[in-house]
MIMAR-886050 format. One line per field, with one value per residue (C-alpha): z, x, y; chain; residue in one letter; residue number from 0. Coordinates in Angstrom, 3 decimals. Layout:
<recs>
w = c(Z;...)
u = c(X;...)
v = c(Y;...)
unit = c(A;...)
code = c(a;...)
pos = c(NUM;...)
</recs>
This chain:
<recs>
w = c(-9.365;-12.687;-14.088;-12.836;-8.726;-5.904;-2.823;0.385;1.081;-0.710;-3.971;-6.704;-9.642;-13.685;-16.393;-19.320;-19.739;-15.944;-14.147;-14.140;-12.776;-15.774;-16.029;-14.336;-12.181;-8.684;-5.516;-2.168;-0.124;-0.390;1.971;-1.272;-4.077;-1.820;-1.467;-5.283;-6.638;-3.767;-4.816;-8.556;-7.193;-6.126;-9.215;-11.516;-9.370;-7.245;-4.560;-3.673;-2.434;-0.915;-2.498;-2.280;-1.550;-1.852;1.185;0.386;1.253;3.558;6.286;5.112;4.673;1.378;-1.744;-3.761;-3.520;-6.036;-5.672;-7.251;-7.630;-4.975;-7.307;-8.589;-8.847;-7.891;-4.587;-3.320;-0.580;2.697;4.681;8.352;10.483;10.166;7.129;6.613;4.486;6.081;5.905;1.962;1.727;-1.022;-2.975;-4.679;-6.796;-10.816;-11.672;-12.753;-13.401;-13.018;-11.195;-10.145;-9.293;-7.668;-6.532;-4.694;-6.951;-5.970;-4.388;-2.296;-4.585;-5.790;-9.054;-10.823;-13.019;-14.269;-14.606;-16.205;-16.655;-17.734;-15.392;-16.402;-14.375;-14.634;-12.699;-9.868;-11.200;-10.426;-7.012;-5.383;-3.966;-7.691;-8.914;-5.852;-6.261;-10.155;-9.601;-7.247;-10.296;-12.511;-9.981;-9.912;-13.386;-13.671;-11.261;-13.076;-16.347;-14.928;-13.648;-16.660;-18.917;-16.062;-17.351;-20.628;-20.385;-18.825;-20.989;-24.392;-22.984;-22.310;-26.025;-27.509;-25.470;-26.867;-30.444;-30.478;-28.937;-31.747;-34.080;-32.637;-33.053;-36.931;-37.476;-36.587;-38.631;-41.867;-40.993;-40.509;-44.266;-45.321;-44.264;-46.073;-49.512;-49.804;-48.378;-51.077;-53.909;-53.089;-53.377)
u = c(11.520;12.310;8.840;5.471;6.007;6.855;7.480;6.414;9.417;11.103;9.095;11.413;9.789;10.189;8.552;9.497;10.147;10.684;9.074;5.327;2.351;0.764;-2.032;-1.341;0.590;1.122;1.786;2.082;0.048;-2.601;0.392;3.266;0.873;0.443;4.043;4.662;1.732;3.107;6.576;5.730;4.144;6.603;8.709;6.200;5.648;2.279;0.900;-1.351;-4.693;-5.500;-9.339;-12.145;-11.880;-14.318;-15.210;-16.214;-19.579;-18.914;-16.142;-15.979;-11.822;-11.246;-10.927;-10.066;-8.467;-8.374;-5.243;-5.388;-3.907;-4.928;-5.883;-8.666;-12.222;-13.470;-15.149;-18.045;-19.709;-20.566;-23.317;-23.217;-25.688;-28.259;-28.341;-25.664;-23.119;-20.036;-17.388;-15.718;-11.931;-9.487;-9.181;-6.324;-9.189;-8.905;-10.699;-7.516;-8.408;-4.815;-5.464;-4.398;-6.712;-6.263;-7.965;-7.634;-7.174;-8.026;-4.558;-5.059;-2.446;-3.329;-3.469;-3.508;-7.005;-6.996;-4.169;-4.626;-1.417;-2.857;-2.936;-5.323;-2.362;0.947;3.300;5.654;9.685;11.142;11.822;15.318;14.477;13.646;16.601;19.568;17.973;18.752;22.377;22.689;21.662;23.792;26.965;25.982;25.945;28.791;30.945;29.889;30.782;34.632;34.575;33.752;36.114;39.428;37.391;37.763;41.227;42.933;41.320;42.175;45.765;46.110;44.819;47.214;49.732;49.090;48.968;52.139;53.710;52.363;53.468;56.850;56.698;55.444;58.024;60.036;59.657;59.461;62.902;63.574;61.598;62.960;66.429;65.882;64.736;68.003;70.452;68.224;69.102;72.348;72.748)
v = c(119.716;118.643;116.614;116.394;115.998;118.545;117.420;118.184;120.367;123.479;123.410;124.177;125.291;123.702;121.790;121.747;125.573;125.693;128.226;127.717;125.374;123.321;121.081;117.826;118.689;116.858;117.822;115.885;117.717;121.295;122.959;121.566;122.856;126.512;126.880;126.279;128.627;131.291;130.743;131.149;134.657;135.793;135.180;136.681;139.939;139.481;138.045;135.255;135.013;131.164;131.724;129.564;125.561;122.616;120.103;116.731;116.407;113.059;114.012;117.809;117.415;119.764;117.872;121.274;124.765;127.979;129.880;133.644;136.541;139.485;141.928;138.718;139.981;143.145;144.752;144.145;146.632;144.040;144.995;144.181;142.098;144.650;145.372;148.768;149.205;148.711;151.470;152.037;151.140;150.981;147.929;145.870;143.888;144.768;141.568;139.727;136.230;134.232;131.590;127.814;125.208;122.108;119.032;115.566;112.901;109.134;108.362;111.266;113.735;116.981;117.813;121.087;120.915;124.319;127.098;130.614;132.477;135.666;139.181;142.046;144.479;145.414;142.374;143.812;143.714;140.419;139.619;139.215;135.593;134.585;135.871;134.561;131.094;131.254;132.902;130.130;127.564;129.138;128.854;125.375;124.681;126.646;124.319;121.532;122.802;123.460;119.995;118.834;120.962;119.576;115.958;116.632;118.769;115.315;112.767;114.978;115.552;111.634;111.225;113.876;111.875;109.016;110.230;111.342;107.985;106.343;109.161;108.251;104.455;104.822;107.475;104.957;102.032;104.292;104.943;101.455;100.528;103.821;102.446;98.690;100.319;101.877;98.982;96.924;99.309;99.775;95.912)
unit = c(A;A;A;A;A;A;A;A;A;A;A;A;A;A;A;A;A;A;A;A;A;A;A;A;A;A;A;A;A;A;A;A;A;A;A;A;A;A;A;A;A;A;A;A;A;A;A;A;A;A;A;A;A;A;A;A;A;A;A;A;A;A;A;A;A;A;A;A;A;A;A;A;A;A;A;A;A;A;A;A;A;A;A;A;A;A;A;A;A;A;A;A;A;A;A;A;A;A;A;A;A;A;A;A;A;A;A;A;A;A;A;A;A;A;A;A;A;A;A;A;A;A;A;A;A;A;A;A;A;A;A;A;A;A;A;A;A;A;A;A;A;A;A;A;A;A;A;A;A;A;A;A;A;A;A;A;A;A;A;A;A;A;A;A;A;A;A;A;A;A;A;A;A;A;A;A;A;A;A;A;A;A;A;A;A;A;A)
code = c(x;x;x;x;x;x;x;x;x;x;x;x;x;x;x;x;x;x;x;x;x;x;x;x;x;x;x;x;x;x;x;x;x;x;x;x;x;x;x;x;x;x;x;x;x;x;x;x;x;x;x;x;x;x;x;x;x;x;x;x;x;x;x;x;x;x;x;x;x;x;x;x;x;x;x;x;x;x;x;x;x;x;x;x;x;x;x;x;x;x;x;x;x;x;x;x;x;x;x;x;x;x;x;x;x;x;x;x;x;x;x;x;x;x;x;x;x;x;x;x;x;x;x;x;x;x;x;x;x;x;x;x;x;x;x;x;x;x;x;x;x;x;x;x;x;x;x;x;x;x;x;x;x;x;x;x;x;x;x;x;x;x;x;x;x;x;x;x;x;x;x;x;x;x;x;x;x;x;x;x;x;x;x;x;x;x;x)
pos = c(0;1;2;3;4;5;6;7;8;9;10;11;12;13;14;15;16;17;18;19;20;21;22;23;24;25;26;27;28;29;30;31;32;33;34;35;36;37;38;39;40;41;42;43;44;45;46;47;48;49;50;51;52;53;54;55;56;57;58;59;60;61;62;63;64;65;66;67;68;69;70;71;72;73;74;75;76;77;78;79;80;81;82;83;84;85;86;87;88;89;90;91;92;93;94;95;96;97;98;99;100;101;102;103;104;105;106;107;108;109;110;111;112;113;114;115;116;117;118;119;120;121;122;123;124;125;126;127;128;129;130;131;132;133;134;135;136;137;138;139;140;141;142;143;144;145;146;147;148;149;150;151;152;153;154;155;156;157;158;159;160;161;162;163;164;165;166;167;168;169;170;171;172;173;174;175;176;177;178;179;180;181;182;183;184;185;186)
</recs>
């Protein structure tokens, strides 16, 4: 996606710089704008956490969503129904704040209202998805560029080509002036 729309299929991610949500953002549906942010995840190094969402208060459909990273917040012992503390476990939470937040605008697209880019953790090494989708880019571009250069090879032969046809044809009418000058001296 090359702008400000993904679609409801593979989201492919870009602004500007390419590889990142931004502000403003639109997406067709909550399921195109989860794929993206999970997508983007992966590229960074972590993984998402589909966090807390909105209902309107009228037919209860969700009108927003907060995607995170796991490691977001930190944990909080649960009791049970009667009031114990439920068994300890490890946690992933380091109270990482990156986030992505989007909501239903008024033609029914959702729109990213608030992005933080920022990890309080070390991000995983790159992912192998990330990087066969941008070898695969690259290949593209590359076959383009060779398509181009054969464009450009034939038109600048054609040129050269035609350069020296007309070098030929003024070469030749020198010699033909060059030829008059001297039958008018000689006279």
């Amino acid at each position: 996606m090359i702008g400000s729309r993904a679609g409801e299929d593979t989201p492919e991610l870009g602004n500007g710089d390419g590889n990142e949500p931004y502000v403003g953002m639109e997406f067709d549906s909550e399921d195109a704008a989860k794929k993206f942010y999970d997508e983007y995840a992966r590229c960074v190094g972590f993984k998402m956490r589909i966090d807390q969402c909105r209902r309107s208060e009228v037919d209860k459909t969700i009108i927003s969503r907060r995607l995170s990273c796991n490691k977001e917040g930190y944990y909080t012992k649960s009791k049970n129904q009667f009031g114990q503390v439920r068994k300890q476990h490890t946690s992933s939470r380091q109270g990482c704040n990156a986030m992505m937040l989007a909501r239903v605008n008024k033609f029914g697209k959702w729109v990213v209202t608030r992005f933080e880019k920022e990890h309080t953790h070390p991000l995983a090494i790159s992912q192998g998805d990330c990087k066969e989708g941008k070898i695969q880019a690259l290949t593209a571009e590359l076959k383009l560029q060779d398509g181009l250069i054969k464009f450009y090879r034939e038109h600048l032969s054609t040129f050269l080509g035609d350069i020296e046809q007309q070098t030929q044809v003024l070469s030749a009418k020198i010699q033909v002036a060059v030829n008059t000058m001297r039958e008018l001296e000689t006279k």
